[in-house]
C-alpha positions in Angstrom: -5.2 -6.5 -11.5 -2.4 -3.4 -10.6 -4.5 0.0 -10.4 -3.8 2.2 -13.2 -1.3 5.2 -11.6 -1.8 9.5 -12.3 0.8 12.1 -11.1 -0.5 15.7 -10.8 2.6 17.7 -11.9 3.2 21.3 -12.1 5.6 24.1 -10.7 5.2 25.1 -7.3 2.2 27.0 -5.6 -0.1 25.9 -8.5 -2.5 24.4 -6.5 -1.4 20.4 -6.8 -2.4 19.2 -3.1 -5.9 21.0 -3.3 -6.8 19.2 -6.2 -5.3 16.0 -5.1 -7.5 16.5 -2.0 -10.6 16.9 -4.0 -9.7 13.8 -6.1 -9.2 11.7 -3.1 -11.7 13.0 -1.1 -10.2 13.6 1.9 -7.6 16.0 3.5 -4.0 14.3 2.9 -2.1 16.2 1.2 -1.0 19.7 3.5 -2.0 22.8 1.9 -0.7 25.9 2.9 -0.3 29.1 0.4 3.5 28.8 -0.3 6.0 26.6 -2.4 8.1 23.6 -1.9 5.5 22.3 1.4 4.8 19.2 -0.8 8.2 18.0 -0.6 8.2 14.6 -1.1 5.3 11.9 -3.3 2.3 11.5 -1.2 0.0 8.3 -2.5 -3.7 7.8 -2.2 -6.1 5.6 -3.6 -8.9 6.9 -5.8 -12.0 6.3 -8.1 -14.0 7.7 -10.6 -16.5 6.3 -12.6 -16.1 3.2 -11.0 -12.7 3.0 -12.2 -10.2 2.5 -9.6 -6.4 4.1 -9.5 -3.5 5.6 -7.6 -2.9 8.9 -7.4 0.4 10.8 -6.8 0.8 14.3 -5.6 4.3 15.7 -5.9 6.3 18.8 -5.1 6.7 21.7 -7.4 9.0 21.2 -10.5 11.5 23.9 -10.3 14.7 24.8 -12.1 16.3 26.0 -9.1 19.6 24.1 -8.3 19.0 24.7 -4.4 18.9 21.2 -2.5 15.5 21.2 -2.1 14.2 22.2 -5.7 16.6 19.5 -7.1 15.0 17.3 -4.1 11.5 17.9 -5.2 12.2 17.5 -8.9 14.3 14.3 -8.2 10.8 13.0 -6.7 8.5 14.6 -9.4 10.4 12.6 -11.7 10.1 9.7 -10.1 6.4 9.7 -10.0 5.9 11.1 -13.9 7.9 7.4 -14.4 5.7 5.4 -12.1 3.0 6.8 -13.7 0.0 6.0 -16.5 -1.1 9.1 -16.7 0.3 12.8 -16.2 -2.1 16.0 -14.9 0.2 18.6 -16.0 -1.4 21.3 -13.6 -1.2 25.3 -14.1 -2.6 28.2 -12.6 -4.8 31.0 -14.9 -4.2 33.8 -12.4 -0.4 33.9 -13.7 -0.7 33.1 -17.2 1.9 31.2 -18.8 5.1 30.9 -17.0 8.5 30.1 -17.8 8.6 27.5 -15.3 5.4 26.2 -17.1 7.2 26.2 -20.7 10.5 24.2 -18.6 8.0 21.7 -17.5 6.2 21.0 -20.6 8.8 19.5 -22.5 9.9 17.2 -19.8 6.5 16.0 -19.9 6.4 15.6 -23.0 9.5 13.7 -23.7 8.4 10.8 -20.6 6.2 9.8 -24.1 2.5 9.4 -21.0 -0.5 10.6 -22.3 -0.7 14.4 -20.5 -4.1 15.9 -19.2 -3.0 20.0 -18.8 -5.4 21.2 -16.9 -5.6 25.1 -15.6 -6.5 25.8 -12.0 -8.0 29.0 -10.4 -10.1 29.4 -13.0 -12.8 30.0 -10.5 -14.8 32.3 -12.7 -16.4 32.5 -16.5 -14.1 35.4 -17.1 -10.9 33.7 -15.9 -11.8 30.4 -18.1 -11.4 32.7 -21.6 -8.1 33.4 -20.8 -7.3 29.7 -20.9 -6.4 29.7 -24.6 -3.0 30.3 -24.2 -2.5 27.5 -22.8 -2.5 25.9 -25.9 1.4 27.5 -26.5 2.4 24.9 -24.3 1.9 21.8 -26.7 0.2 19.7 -24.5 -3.7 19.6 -26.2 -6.5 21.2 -24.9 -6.3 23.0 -21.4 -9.1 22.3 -19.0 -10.6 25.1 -17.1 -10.9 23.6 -13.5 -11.7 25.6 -9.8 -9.6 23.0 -7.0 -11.4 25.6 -4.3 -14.9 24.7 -5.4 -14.3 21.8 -7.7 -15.4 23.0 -10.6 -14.4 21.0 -13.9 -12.8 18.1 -12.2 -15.1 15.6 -14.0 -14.1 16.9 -17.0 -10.4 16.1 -16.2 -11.0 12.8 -14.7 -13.3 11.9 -17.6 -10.3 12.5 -19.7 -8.0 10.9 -17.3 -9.8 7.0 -17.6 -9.7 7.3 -21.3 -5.9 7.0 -21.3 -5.9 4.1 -18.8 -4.1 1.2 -20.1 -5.3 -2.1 -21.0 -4.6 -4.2 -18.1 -1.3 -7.0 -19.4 -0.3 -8.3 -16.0 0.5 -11.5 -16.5 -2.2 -14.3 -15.5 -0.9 -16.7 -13.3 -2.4 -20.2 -12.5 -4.8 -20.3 -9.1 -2.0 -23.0 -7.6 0.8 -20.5 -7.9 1.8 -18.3 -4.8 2.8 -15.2 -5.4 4.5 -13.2 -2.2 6.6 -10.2 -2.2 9.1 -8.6 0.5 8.4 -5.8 2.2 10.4 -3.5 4.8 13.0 -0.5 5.0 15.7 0.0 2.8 19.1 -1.9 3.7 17.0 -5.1 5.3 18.5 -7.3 3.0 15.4 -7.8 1.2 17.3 -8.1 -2.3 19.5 -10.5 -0.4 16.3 -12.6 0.7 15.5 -12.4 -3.5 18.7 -14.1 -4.3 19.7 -16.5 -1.4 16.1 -18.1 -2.0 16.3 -18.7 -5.9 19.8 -19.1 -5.6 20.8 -17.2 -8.5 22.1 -13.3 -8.8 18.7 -12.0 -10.2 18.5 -8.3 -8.9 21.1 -6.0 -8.1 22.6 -5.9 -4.1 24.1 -3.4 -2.4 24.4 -2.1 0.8 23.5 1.2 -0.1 19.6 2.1 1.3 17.6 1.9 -2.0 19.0 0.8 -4.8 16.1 -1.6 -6.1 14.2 0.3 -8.2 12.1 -1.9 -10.1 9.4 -4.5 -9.2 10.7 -7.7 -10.7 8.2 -10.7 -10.9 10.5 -13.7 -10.5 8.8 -17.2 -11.0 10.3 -20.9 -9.7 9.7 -23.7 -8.6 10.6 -25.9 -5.9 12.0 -29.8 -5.8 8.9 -31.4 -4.7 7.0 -29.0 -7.7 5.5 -25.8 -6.1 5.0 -23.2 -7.9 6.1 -19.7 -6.8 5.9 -16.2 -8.1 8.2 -13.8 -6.1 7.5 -10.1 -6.4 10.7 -8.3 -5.3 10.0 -4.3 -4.3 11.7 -1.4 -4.2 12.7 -0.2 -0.6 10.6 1.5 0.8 11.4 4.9 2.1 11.5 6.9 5.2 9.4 10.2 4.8 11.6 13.3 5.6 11.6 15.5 8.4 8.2 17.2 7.5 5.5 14.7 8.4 2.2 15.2 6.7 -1.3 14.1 8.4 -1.0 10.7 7.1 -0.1 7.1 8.0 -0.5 6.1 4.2 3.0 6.9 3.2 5.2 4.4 1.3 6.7 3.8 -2.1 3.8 2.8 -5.1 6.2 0.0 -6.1 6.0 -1.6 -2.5 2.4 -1.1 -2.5 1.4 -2.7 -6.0 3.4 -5.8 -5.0 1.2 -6.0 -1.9 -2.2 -5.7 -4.0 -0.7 -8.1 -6.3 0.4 -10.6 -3.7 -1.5 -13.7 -1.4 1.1 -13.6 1.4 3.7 -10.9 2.2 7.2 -11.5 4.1 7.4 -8.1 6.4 11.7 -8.0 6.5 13.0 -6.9 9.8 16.8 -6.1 10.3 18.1 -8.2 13.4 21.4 -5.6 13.6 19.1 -2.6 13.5 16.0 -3.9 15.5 12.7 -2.5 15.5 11.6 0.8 14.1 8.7 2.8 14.8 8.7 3.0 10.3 8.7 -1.2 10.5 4.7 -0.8 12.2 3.7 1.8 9.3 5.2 -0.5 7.0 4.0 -3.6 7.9 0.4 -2.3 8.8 -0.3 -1.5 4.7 -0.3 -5.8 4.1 -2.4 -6.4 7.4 -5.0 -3.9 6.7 -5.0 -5.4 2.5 -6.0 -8.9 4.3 -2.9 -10.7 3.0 -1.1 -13.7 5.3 1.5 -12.1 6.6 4.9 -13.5 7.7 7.3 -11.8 10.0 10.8 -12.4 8.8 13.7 -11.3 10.5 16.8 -11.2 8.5 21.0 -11.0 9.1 20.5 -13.1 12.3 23.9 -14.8 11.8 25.7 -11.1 13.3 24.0 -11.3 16.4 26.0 -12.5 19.3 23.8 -15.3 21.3 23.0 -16.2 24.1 20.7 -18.9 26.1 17.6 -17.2 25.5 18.4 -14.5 22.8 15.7 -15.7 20.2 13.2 -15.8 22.3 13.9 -12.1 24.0 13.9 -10.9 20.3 10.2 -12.7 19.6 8.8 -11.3 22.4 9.9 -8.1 21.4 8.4 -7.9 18.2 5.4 -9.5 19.8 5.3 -6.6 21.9 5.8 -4.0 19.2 3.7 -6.0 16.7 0.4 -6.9 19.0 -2.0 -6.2 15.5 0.4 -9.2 13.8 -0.2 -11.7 16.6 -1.0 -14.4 14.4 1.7 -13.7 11.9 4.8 -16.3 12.3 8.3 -15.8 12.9 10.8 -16.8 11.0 14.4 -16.0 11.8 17.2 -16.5 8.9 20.3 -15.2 7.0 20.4 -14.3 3.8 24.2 -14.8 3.9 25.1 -17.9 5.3 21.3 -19.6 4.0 20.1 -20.6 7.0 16.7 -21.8 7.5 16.1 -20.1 4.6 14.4 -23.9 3.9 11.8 -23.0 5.6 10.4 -20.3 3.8 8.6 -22.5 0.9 6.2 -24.2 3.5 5.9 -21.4 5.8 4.6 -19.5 3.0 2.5 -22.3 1.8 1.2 -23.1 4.9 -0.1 -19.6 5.3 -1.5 -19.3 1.7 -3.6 -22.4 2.9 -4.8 -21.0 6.1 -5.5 -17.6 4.0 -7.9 -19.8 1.5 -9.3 -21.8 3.8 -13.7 -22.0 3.8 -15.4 -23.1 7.2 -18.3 -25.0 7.2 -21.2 -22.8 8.1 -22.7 -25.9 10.7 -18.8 -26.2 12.4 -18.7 -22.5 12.5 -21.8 -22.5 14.5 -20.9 -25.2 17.1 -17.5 -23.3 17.9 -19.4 -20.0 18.2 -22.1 -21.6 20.4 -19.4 -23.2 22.8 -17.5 -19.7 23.1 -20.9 -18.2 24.0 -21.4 -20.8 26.6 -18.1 -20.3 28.1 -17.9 -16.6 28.1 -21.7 -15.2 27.9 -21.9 -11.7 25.0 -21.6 -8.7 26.8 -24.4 -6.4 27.8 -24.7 -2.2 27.1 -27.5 -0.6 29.4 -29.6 -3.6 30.0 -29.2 -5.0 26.8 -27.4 -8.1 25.6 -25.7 -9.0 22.7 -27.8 -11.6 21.1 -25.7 -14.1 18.2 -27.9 -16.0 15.8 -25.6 -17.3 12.8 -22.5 -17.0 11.5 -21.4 -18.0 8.2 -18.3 -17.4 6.2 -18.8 -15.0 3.3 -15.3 -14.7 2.2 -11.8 -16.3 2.0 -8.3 -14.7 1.1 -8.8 -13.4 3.7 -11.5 -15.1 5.6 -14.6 -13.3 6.4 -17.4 -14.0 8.7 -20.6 -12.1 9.0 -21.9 -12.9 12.4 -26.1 -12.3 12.5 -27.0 -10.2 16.1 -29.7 -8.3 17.6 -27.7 -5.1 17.4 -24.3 -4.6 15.5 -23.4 -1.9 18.3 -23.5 -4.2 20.8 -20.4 -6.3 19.4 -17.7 -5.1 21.1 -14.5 -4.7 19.7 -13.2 -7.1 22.9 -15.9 -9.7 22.1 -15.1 -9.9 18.2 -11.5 -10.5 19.5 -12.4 -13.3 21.5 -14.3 -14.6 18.8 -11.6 -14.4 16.6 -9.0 -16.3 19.1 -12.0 -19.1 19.2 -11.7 -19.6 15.3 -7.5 -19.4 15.8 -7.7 -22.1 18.8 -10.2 -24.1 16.8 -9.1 -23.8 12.9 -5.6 -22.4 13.2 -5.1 -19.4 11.0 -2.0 -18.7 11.2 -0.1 -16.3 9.1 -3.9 -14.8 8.0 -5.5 -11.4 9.7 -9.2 -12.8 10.1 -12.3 -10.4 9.5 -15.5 -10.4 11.8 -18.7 -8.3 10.2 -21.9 -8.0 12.7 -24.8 -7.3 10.7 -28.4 -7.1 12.2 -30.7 -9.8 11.6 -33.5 -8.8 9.2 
């Protein structure tokens, strides 16, 4: 199921990133008392009433034709598209502004269901001058404080009413759905065609030009079935950096929710970036199998050892994807682009795949006896039982003495016991201690 999407829009200096920093309850978003800092979509995930959705903070809307207001507005309306729902957010300290009557209508013309709320409003005195508000066509302004929080309920009550009903398309528990993920200009759209063999999205060499998420189903020879979610690139943040690792397109990040194994694209002309990591790290830490392609290897010049040098490079820059494969083809000239189907197969079996709790036991019994639990101030780590709670990905819960005296080093070695022992490749593997009662 795709999380329902909200945008907070509004001009500049209204107050956007505090209440997106309420919403999300924690501090993502920078906020700092002047316009344009928010220059660019920042994405969280959030929940209220135990309804779970994405939220978008964007820069100030702004008529301005400097570079940076037609930036900011360029990426505003981008997110009032991606979006379910609209907070159209205003301040009562200032009243209705022009820039608040230029916003309004484009608003109202994207045809989402608007919440206007009115921010600053941080007083009963201040929340009667909240009727003009009403000028701006929009419904009923909300009085809300982003400082102290007050009246956010209200909004987000209002918010959940206008989620939509939920019309993904089902697909059967055989089919495979993966997606492509990685920088702009990887080829990825390239990957789309060369595999179904048919022009099915737009490609370009010019960074971004996929915009949409397009769900493309086949089928193989032998009968597979496969659902491939093609993404929009996803982009490099500017120069400002905010105090976040959770930065990426929503359209990339949907197809990750939505998908059982991801193909992380790298560019063999352009090599490793330090972006590739952040990128790549959103499908590890979602628990989907995970398969390390890297694309345009027909332009590189080899030599005797030139594969491997480039493996153990992105070995080295990619230690948390150890157990992810490598694959290395070309879009263009189609090579070993044949093995994609089984690869991708192969790891969507290894992602599903249930341990018996009594096998579990003997290989965690044998890795006890060949390298004893560790031991913190006198006392040892003591393992009991361990049974698999969980697959896609698989879960164990390991029963101990004392959580704290897992080590993060031991629940590694663990986890290379159940690789050695039951493969896993292609699948990040969780480990949770939990005291014996």
């Amino acid at each position: 199921m795709t999380k329902p999407t909200v945008a907070i829009v509004g001009r500049p200096n209204v107050g956007k990133s505090t209440i997106f920093n309420r919403i999300v309850g924690e501090r993502i978003s920078i906020v700092e008392d002047s316009s344009g800092v928010t220059r660019d979509r920042i994405y969280a995930d959030a929940e209220w009433l135990g309804r779970e959705f994405s939220l978008i903070d964007t820069g100030g809307i702004t008529m301005e034709d400097e570079p940076l207001n037609i930036q900011i507005r360029n990426q505003a309306q981008i997110a009032i598209e991606e979006a379910d729902v609209i907070i159209m957010l205003t301040s009562v300290r200032e009243g209705v502004t022009n820039a608040d009557e230029q916003v309004a209508p484009i608003l109202f013309k994207s045809g989402k269901p608007i919440i206007l709320a009115v921010n600053k409003a941080d007083n009963p005195e201040l929340r009667t001058e909240i009727y003009e508000f009403y000028s701006l066509g929009l419904g009923t302004p909300y009085p809300i404080s982003g400082s102290h929080g007050l009246g956010l309920g209200d909004v987000l009550d209002a918010v959940i009413k206008e989620f939509p009903e939920d019309i993904e398309e089902e697909y059967d528990e055989s089919t495979i759905k993966f997606s492509l993920i990685g920088r702009p200009n990887v080829g990825k759209s390239s990957l789309v065609n060369a595999i179904i063999g048919e022009e099915r999205v737009i490609v370009s060499d010019i960074a971004g030009t996929t915009r949409e998420a397009v769900d493309t189903r086949f089928e193989t020879k032998d009968g597979r079935d496969f659902v491939m979610i093609d993404t929009a690139g996803m982009r490099k943040k500017g120069k400002v950096y905010e105090d976040t690792e959770k930065y990426s397109v929503l359209r990339a990040m949907r197809a990750i929710e939505r998908s059982d194994v991801v193909l992380c694209v790298i560019n063999a002309e352009e090599g490793i970036r330090e972006q590739d990591k952040r990128v790549f790290g959103y499908a590890h830490e979602a628990g989907k199998g995970i398969i390390l392609v890297v694309n345009k290897w027909d332009t590189i010049e080899k030599e005797t050892n030139t594969m491997k040098e480039f493996e153990l490079d992105v070995r080295d820059e990619f230690q948390y994807l150890a157990y992810a494969p490598i694959v290395f083809v070309s879009a263009m000239t189609k090579k070993r682009l044949h093995l994609l189907p089984d690869k991708i197969e192969e790891v969507f079996m290894n992602r599903n795949l249930r341990i018996q709790s009594s096998i579990l036991n003997d290989v965690v019994m044998d890795a006890v006896a060949t390298n004893p639990t560790p031991t913190d101030k006198g006392r040892r780590l003591k393992i009991y039982y361990t049974t698999q709670v969980a697959v896609s990905p698989p879960t164990f819960v390991i029963f101990v003495n004392d959580p704290e005296l897992l080590h993060f080093s031991y629940a590694r070695y663990l986890e290379n016991k159940f690789r050695d022992t039951f493969r896993f490749e292609g699948t990040p593997i969780r480990i949770i201690p939990r005291r014996r009662k």
